[in-house]
C-alpha positions in Angstrom: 34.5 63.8 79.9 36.5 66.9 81.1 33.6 68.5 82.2 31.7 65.6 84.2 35.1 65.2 85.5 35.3 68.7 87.1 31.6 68.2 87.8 31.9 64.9 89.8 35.6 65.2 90.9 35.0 67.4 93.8 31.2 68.2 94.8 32.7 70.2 97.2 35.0 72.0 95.3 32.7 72.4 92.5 30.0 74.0 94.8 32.7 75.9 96.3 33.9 77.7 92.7 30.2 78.4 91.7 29.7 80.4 95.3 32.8 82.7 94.7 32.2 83.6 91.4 28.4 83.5 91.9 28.2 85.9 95.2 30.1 88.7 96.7 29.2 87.7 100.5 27.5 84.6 101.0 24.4 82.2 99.7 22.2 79.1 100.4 20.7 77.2 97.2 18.4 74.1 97.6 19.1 71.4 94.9 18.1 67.9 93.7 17.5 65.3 91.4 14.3 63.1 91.1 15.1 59.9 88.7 12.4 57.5 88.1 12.1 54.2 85.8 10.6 51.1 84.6 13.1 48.2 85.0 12.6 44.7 84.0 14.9 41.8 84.2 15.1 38.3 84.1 16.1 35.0 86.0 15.7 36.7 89.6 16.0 33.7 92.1 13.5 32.7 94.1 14.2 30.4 97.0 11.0 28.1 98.1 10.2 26.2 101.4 11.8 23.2 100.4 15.4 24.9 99.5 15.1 25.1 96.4 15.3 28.0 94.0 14.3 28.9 90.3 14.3 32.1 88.3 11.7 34.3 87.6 11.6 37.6 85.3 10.1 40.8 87.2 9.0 43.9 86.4 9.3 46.9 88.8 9.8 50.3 90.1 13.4 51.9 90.1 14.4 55.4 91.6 18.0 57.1 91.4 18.8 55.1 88.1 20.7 57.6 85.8 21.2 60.0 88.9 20.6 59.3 92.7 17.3 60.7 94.0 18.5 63.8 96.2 18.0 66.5 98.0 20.6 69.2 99.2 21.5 72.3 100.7 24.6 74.1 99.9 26.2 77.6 101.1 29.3 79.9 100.4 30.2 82.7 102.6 32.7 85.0 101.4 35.0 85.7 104.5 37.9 87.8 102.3 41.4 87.3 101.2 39.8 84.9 98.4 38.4 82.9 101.3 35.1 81.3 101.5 33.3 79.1 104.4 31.3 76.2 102.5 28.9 73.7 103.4 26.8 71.0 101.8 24.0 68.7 103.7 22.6 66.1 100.8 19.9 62.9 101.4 19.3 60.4 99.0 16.2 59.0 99.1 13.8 55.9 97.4 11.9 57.8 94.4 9.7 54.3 94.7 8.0 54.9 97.9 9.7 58.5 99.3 11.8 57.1 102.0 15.4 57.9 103.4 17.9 55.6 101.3 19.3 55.2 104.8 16.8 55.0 107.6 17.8 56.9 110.5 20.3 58.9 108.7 19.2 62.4 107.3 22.3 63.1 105.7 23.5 59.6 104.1 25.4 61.2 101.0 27.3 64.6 102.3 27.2 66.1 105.6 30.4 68.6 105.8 31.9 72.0 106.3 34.9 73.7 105.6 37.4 76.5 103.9 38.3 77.1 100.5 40.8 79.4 98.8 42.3 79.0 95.3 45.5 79.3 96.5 45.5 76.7 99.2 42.9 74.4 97.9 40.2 73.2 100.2 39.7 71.4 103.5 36.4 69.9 104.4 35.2 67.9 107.3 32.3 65.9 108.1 31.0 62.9 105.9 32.1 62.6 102.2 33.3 60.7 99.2 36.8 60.6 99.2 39.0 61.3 96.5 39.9 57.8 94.9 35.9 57.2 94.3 35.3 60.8 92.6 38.5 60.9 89.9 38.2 57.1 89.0 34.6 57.0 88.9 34.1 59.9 86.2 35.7 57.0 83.6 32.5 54.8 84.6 29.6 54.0 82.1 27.5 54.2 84.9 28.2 57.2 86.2 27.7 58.8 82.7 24.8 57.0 81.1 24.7 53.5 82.1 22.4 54.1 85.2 23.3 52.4 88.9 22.7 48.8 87.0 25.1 49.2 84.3 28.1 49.5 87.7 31.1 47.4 88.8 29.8 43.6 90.0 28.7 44.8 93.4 30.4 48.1 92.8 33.1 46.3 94.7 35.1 49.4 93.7 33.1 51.7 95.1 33.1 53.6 91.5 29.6 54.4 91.7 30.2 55.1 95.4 28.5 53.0 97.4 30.0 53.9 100.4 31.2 57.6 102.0 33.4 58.0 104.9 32.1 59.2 108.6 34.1 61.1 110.7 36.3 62.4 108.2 39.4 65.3 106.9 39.4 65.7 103.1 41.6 68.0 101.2 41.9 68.8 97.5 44.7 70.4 95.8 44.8 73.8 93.9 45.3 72.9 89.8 48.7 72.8 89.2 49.2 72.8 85.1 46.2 70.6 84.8 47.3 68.3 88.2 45.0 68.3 91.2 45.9 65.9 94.3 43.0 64.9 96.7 43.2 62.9 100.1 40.8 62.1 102.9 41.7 60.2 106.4 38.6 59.2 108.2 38.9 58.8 112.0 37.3 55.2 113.3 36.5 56.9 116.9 36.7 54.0 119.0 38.6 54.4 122.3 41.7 51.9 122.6 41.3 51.0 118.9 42.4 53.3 116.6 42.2 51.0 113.7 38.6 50.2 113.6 36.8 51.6 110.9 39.5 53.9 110.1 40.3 54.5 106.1 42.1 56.8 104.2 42.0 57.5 100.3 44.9 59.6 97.9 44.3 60.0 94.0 45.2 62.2 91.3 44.3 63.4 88.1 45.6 65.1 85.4 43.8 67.1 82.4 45.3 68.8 79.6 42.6 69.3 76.4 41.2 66.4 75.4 43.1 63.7 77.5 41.8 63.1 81.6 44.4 60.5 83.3 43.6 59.7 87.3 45.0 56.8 89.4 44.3 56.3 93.1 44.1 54.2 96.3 41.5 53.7 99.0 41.7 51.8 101.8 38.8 51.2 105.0 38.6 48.9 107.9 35.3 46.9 108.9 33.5 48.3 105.8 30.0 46.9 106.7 29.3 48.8 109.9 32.0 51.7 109.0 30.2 53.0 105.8 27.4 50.6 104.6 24.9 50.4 107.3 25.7 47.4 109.3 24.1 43.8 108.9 20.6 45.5 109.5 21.0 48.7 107.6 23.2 47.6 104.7 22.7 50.1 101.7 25.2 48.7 99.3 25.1 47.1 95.9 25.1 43.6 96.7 21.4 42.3 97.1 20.6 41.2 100.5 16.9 40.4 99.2 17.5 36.4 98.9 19.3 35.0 102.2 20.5 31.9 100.5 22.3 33.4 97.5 23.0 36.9 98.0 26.8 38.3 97.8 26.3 41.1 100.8 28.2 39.4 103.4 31.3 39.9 100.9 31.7 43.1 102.4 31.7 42.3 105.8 35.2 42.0 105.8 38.2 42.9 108.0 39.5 45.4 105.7 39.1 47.0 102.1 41.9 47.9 100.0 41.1 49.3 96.4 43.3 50.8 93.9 43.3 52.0 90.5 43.7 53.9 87.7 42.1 55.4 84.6 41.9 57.9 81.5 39.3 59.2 78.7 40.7 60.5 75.3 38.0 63.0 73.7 38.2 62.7 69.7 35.2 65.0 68.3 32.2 63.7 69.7 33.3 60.0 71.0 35.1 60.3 74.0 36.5 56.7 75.1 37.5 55.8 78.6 39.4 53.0 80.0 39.3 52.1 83.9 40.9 49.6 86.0 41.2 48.7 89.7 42.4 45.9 92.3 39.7 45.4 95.0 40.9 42.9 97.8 38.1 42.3 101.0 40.5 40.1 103.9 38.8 38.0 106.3 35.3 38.3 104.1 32.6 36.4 106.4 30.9 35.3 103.3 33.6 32.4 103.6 33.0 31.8 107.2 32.8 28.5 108.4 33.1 26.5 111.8 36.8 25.2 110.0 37.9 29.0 109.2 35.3 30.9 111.7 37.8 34.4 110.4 36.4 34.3 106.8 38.7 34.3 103.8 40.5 36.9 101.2 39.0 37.6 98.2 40.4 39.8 95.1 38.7 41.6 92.5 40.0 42.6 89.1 37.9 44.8 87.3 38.4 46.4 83.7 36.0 48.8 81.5 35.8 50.3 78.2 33.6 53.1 77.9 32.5 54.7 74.6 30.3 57.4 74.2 29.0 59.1 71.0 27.1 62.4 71.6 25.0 62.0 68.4 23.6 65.8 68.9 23.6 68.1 71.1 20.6 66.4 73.1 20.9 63.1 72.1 24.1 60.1 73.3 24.7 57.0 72.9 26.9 54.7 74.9 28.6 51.1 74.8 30.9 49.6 77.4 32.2 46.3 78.0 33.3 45.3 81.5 35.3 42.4 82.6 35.1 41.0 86.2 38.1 38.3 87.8 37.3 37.2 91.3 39.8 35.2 93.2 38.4 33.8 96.4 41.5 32.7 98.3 43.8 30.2 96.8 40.6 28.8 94.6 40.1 28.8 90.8 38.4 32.2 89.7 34.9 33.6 88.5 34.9 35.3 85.6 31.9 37.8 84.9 31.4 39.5 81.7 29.0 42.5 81.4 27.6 44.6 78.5 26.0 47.8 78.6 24.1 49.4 75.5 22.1 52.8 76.1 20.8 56.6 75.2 20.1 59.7 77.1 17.6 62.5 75.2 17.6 65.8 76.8 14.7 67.2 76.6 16.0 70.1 78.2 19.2 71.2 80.5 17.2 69.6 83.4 15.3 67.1 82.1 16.7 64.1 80.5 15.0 60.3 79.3 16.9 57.4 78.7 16.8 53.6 78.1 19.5 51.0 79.3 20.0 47.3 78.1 22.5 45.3 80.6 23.6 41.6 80.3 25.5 39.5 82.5 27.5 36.2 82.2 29.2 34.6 84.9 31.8 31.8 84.0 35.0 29.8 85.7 34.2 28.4 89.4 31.4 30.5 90.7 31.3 32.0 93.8 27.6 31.9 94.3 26.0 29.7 97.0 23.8 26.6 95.9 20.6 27.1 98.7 20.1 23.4 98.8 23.7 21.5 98.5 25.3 24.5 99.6 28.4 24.2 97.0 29.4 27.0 94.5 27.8 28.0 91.6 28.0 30.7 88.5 25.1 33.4 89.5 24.8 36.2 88.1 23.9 39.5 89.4 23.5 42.8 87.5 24.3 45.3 90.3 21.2 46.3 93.0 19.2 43.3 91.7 18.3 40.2 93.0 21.2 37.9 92.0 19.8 35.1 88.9 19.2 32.1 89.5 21.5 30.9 86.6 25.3 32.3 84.9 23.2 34.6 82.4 20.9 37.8 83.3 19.4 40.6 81.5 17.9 43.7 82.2 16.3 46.9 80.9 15.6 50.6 81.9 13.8 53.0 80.9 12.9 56.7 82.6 13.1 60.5 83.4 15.1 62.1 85.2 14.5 66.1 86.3 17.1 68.3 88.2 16.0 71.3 90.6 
């Protein structure tokens, strides 16, 4: 866990500490990841004519499920005094059908430059994941083994990073005794609102052998058109695929505010990890109605456990358990219980196979909309799928995945 901690802690300060050992003046490296699978699951709703739905299993295509599909370009210059100039310019993109994850963004995942010096730290600006979302997401089954299925309901959290920041400053500490310190204030850039779409996240984390410990806040304004696209180009988790039942307009809220806080023990080869965090989304539209036109506040409390056995040195295995309570307002909550079960074979250091099992169960008042009587009900919906068309839904994935 120490090591995928480093690894997905700071992209940018990882790239950073391979150029200055790696090269005396400067260097440009082109890297990716193409990740490809089968994935079948069950109960996706499908709404007819007439209003109503049912639930129908489906097999299809998935791309980016153990790692994002990418494409990157990443420098170092050396500019003395144990300086270096960096850069990184990274794409995702649909392994299904070889478009841009984002259409009309080139660069959807990183797009930044800056200085780094391991006495200072570094300072990068442009677009980026922030701080809170790289230290607590390294505790994540899904960022590990689990694939982008096995993530937070929604990931509400932004764990699994759904969202980066435009049009922002990010620094990140030197290691103090094990302590590094990351923040990031993105700039909204709209004239005579400085508010809008601003956001700003701090975290920590602290490693000493075995033990990893991290807590964190993040907090953005308008997160629907400030990070995930807008209403027509909405590239989060929630599915926007069924009209009538899908949870994307959650997001379109006033404001975000996530924080959290998390740690992994090592013991031999199990390493266990804990996470938890406190998503609230004010003014969500998803509660709009002519009576409260401003939306309403909803609150997410989200726990993991996160076990991981690595059986050999080519072969893991991996269980978690995660535990979803969503308070909409004042009203009674929705409880949604999630189980992953997986493996990841190497087949060598780039190329990897693996096979995921996830099951959902939603309980308590539901916050799903009923397409024909319009009142609430308990769907489920295993993260980036169409949400089920009951409280129960299951799904499995199996595929390759090859870094260049």
């Amino acid at each position: 866990m120490a090591d995928l901690f480093v690894k997905r802690a700071a992209l940018a300060l990882a790239s950073c500490t391979l150029a200055i050992g790696a090269h005396a003046q400067s260097s440009v490296t082109l890297y990716g990841t193409v990740d490809a699978g089968i994935v079948y699951s069950t109960n996706q709703q499908t709404t007819h004519a007439d209003g109503s739905t049912d639930g129908h299993s489906n097999w299809q295509l998935g791309g980016g499920n153990l790692v994002p599909s990418r494409w990157g370009l990443t420098g170092s210059e050396d500019i003395g005094g144990g300086t270096t100039v960096n850069f990184t310019l990274e794409n995702s993109l649909l392994t299904q059908n070889g478009a841009m994850l984002q259409s009309g963004t080139l660069f959807n995942r990183n797009a930044w430059v800056g200085v780094a010096n391991a006495n200072y730290g570094t300072l990068t600006l442009g677009r980026q994941y922030d701080p809170f979302s790289d230290y607590l997401g390294a505790y994540a089954s899904s960022n590990n083994w689990a694939t982008l299925y096995g993530s937070h309901f929604g990931d509400v959290d932004n764990l699994n990073e759904a969202f980066n920041f435009n049009n922002s400053i990010k620094y990140l500490s030197p290691n103090f005794g094990g302590l590094t310190v990351g923040g990031l204030f993105s700039l909204g850039g709209i004239a005579g609102d400085f508010s809008r779409n601003r956001g700003w996240s701090l975290a920590a984390n602290y490693t000493h052998g075995p033990l990893s410990l991290s807590v964190g806040y993040l907090q953005l304004h308008n997160p629907l058109q400030a990070a995930l696209g807008g209403e027509s180009g909405y590239i989060g988790d929630f599915s926007c695929a069924n009209a009538d039942a899908s949870y994307c307009e959650l997001q379109n809220a006033q404001k975000i505010d996530i924080w959290g806080a998390g740690g992994s023990y090592v013991v031999g080869p199990v390493t266990v990890a804990l996470s938890y965090t406190h998503t609230r989304l004010s003014q969500s539209q998803y509660f709009a109605s002519a009576a409260q036109p401003q939306g309403a506040n909803i609150s997410f409390n989200i726990a993991e456990l996160n076990t991981m056995w690595q059986y050999s040195p080519a072969l893991q295995f991996g269980f978690a358990y995660i535990f979803n309570d969503a308070h909409p307002g004042d009203s009674s909550s929705t409880r949604v219980h999630q189980i992953n079960l997986g493996a990841v074979y190497n087949l060598s250091k780039r190329t990897a196979l693996y096979a995921v099992a996830i099951g959902q169960k939603s309980s308590g008042a539901g916050i799903g909309i009923d397409a024909s009587t319009g009142a609430s009900r308990n769907l489920a919906q295993i993260p980036n799928l169409v949400n089920s068309d009951t409280d129960k839904q299951l799904a499995v994935i199996a595929g390759i995945r090859h870094n260049f």
